[in-house]
C-alpha positions as CSV (number, residue, x, y, z in Angstrom):
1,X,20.6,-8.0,-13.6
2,X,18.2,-5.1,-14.1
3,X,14.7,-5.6,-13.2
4,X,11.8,-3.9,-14.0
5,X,8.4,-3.7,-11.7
6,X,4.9,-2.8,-12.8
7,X,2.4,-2.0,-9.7
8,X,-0.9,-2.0,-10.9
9,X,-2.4,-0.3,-7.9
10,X,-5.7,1.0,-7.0
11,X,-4.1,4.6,-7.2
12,X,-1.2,4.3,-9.5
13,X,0.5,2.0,-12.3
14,X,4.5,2.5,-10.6
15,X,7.5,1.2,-12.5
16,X,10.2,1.1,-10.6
17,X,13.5,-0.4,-12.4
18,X,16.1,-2.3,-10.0
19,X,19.6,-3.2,-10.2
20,X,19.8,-6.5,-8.3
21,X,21.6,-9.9,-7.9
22,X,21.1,-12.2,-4.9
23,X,22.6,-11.5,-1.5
24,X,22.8,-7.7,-2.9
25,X,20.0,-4.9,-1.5
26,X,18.4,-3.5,-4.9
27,X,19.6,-0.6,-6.0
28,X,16.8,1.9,-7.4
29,X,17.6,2.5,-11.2
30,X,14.5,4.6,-12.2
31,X,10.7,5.2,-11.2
32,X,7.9,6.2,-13.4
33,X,4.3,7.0,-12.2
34,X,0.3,7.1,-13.4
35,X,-2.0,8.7,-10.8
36,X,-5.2,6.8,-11.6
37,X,-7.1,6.5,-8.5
38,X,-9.4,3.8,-10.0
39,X,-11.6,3.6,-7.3
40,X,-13.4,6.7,-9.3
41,X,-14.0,4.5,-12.2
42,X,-16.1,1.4,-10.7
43,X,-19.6,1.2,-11.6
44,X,-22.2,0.5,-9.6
45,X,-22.4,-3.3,-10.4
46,X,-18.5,-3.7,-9.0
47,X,-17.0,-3.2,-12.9
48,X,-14.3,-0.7,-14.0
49,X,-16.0,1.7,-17.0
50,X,-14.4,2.1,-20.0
51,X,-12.9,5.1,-19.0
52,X,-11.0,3.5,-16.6
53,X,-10.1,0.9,-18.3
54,X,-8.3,2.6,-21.3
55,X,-6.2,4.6,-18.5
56,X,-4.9,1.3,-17.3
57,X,-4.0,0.1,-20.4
58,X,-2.7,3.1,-21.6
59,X,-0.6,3.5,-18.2
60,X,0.5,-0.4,-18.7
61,X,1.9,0.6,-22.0
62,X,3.8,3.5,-21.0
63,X,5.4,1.2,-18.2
64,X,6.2,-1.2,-20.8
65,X,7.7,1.4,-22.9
66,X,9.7,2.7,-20.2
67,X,10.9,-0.8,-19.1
68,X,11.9,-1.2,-22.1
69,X,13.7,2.1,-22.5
70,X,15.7,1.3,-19.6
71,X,16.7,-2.6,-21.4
72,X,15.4,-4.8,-18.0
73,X,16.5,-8.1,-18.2
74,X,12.9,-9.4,-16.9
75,X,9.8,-7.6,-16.5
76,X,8.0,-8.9,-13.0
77,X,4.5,-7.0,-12.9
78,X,1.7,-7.6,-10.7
79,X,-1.8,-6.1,-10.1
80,X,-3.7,-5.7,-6.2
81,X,-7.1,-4.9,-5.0
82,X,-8.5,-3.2,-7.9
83,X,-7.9,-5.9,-10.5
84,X,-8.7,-8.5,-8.3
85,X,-12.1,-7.3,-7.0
86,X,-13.4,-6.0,-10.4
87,X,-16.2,-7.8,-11.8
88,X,-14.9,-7.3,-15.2
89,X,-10.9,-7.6,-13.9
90,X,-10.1,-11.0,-15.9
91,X,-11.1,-9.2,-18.9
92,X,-9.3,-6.3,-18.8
93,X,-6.2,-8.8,-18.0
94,X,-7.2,-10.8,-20.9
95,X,-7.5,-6.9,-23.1
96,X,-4.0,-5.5,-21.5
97,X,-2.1,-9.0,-22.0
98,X,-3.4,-8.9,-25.5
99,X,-2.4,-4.9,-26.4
100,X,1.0,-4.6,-24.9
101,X,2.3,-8.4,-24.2
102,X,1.5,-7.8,-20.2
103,X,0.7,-10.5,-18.3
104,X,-0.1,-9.1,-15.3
105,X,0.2,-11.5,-11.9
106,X,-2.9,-11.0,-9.5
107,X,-2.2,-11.6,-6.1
108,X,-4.6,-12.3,-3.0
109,X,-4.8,-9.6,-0.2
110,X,-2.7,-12.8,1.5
111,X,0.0,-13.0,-0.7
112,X,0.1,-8.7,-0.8
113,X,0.4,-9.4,3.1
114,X,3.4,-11.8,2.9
115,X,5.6,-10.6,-0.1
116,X,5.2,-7.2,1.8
117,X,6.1,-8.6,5.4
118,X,9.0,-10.6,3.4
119,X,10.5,-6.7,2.8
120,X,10.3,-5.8,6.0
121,X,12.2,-8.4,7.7
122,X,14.7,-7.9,5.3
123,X,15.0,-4.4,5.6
124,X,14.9,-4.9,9.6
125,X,17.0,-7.9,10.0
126,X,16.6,-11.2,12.4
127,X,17.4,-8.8,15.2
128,X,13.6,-7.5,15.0
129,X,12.8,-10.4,16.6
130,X,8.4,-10.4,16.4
131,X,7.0,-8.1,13.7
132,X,3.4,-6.2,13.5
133,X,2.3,-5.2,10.0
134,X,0.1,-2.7,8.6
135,X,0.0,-1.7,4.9
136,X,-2.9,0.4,3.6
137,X,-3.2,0.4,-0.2
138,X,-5.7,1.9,-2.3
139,X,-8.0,-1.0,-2.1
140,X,-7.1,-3.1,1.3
141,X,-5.2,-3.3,4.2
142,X,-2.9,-5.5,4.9
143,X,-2.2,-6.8,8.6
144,X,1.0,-9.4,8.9
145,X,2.6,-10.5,12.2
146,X,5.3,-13.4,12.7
147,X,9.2,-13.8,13.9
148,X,10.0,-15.6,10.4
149,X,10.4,-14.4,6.6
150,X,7.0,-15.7,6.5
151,X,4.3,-14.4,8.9
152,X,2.5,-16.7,10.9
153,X,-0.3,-14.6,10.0
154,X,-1.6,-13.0,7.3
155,X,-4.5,-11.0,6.4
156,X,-6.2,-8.5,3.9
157,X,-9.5,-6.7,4.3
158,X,-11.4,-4.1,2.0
159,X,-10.1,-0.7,4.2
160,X,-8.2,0.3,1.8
161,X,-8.2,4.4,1.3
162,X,-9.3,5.0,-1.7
163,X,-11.8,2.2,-1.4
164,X,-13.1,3.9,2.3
165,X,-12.8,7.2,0.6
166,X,-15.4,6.6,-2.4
167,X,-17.4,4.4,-0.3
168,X,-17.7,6.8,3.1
169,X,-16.7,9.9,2.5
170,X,-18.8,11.8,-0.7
171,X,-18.1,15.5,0.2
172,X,-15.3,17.4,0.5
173,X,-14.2,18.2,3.2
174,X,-16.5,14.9,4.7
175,X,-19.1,15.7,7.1
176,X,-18.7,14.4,10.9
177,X,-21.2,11.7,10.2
178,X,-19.3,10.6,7.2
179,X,-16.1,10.3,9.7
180,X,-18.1,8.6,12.1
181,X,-19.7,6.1,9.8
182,X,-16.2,5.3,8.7
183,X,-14.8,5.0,11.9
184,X,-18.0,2.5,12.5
185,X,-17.2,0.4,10.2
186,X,-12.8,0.7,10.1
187,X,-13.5,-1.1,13.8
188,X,-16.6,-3.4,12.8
189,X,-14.3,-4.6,10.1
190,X,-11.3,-4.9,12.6
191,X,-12.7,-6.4,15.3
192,X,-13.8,-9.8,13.4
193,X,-9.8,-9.7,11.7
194,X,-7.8,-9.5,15.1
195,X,-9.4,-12.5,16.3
196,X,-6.8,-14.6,14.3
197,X,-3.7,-12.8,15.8
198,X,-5.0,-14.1,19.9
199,X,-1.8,-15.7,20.7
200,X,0.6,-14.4,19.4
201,X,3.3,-12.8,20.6
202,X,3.8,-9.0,21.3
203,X,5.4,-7.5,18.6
204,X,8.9,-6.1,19.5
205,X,8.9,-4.2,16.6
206,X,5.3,-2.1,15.0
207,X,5.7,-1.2,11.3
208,X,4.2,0.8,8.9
209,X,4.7,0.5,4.6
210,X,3.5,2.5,2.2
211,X,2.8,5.7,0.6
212,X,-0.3,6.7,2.6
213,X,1.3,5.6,6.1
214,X,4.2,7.4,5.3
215,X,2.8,10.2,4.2
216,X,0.9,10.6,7.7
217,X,3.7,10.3,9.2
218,X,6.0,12.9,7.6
219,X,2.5,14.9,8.7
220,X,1.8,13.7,12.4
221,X,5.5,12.0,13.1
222,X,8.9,12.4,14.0
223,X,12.0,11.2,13.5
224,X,15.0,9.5,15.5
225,X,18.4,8.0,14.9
226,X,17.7,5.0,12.7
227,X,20.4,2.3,11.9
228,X,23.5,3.8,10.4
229,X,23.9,7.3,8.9
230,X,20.0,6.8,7.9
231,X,16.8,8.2,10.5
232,X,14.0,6.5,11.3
233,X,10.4,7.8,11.1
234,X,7.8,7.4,13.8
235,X,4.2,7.7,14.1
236,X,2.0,7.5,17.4
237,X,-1.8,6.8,17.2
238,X,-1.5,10.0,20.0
239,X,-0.5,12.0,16.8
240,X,-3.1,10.4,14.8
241,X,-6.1,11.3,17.2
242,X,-4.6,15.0,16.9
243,X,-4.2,15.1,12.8
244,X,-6.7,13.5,11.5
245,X,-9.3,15.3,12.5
246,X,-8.1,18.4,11.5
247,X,-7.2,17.0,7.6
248,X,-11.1,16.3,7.9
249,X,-12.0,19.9,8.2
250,X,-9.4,21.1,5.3
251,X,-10.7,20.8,1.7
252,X,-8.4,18.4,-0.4
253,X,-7.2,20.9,-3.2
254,X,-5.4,22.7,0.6
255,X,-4.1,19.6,1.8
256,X,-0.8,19.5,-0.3
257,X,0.0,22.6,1.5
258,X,1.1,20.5,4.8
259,X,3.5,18.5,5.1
260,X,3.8,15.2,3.1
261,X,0.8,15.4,1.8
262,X,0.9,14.9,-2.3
263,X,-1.7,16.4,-4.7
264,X,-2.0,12.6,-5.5
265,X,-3.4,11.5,-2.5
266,X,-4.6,14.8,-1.0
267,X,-8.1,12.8,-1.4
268,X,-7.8,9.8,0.6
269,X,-5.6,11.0,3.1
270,X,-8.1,11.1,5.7
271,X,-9.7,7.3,5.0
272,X,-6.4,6.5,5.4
273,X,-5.7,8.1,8.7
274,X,-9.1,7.1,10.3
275,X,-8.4,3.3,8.8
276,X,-4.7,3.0,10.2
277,X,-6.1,4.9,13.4
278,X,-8.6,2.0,13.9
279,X,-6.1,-0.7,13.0
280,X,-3.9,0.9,15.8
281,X,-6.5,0.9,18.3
282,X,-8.1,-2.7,17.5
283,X,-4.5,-4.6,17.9
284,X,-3.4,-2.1,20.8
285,X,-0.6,-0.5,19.2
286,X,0.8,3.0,20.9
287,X,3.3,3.8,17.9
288,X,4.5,2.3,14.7
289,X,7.8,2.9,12.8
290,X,7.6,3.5,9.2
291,X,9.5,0.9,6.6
292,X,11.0,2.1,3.1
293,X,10.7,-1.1,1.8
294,X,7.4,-2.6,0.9
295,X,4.9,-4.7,-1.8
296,X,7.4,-3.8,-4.7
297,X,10.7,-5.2,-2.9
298,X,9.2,-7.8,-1.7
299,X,8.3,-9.0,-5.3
300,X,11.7,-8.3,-6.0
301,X,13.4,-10.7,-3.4
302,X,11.0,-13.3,-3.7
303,X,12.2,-13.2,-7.3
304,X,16.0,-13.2,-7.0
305,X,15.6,-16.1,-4.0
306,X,13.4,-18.3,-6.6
307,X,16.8,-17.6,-8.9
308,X,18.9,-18.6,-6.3
């Protein structure tokens, strides 16, 4: 069957179309993409402006055009952090359900952590034994640890980077006070999370999913032999230490310039780097590896196991 996913994202509205039956890896059909970076549209009272809400409608109705362009058999689309938090996010639900037949799912920071987590066990296998999570999204980061499909802990907390980035960061390139008020708070926030992974195990395996993670890490990282023909990519909070302050002191608009940085996040790369950093330090973790599979295929699989 061919699937279709809408992301409604703090930073982008992704569609990314599947081919997928049960027991089957999906098989990436098409992609489609709108840079919003909502976080610049929120108004002081928490709301979205008008502005920002016609680009997510408008971005919602190109997805569904494009889903529909590609004939999905079902249509499975979701919406994070920005939605969620919004003071005026089950209205523009309510609006984009009404103008293009949407009915976008909301899910918790919890249930971001879990679907996400359910990806990378299957994308690592039962062999990983004990896995440590971190996904940082536009809006939150999520932290996931557990030996199962589902984690035996889960957790979401407002570090996201574009989030940290409007809220810490208001020149360009950010002052060192900025950076260190962010750092400040990245551990404040931390500190009171980690308290509900005391006890569990040690993680045999670290992993990092999503744009921003990976993104450092085609910056800062390496690779090594991976499983297969494939490589897998590797990022130390060593390397971190050493790169992020240096993105600090280069203006965004130069950032694309290095490596694995895109013009689309060329912004918030450096929230992102100082949040992950933190997360690194606060639950002891030297290195991390970096997982192709994230939120998106873990809606995906959660969907096809309810159909099995």
């Amino acid at each position: 069957m061919r699937l279709g996913v809408i992301d409604v994202g703090s930073n982008t509205v992704h569609l990314l179309v599947v081919d997928a039956h049960a027991g089957a890896q999906p098989v990436p059909m098409a992609s489609d993409k709108a840079v919003l970076r909502l976080m610049r549209y929120l108004t002081p009272e928490g709301a979205i402006s008008g502005e920002g809400c016609a680009a997510v409608l408008s971005a919602v109705q190109h997805a569904a055009d494009v889903a529909s362009r590609h004939q999905v058999d079902d249509l499975l689309p979701f919406a994070t952090s920005a939605l969620r938090d919004a003071t005026n996010g089950p209205e523009l639900l309510a609006t984009i359900e009404r103008e293009t037949g949407v009915a976008l799912q909301v899910l918790s920071g919890e249930d971001e952590a879990r679907l996400t987590f359910l990806a990378v066990r299957r994308w690592y296998g039962w062999s990983a034994r004990d896995i440590l999570l971190f996904d940082i999204g536009g809006g939150s980061l999520e932290i996931a640890a557990g030996a199962n499909e589902t984690p035996a802990v889960a957790l979401s907390v407002p570090l996201g980077a574009g989030r940290t980035t409007v809220g810490f960061l208001h020149h360009d390139p950010p002052l060192a006070e900025e950076v260190a008020a962010l750092r400040a708070h990245a551990a404040d926030v931390l500190a009171e999370a980690v308290a509900s992974f005391a006890g569990q195990p040690a993680p045999h395996h670290v992993v990092g999913s999503s744009k921003t993670i990976r993104s450092l890490a085609k910056l800062a990282g390496y690779t090594s032999d991976g499983f297969g023909s494939g490589e897998r990519m590797l990022l130390s909070r060593a390397q971190l230490a050493d790169w992020v302050p240096r993105l600090a002191r280069i203006p965004a608009d130069a950032r694309p310039a290095l490596p694995g940085i895109t013009a689309n996040r060329t912004f918030q790369i450096v929230a992102g780097g100082i949040v992950l950093q933190a997360a690194m330090a606060a639950l002891k973790v030297d290195e991390l590896e970096v997982s192709p599979w994230a939120l998106r295929e873990g809606i995906i699989l959660r969907y096809l196991d309810r159909l099995g």
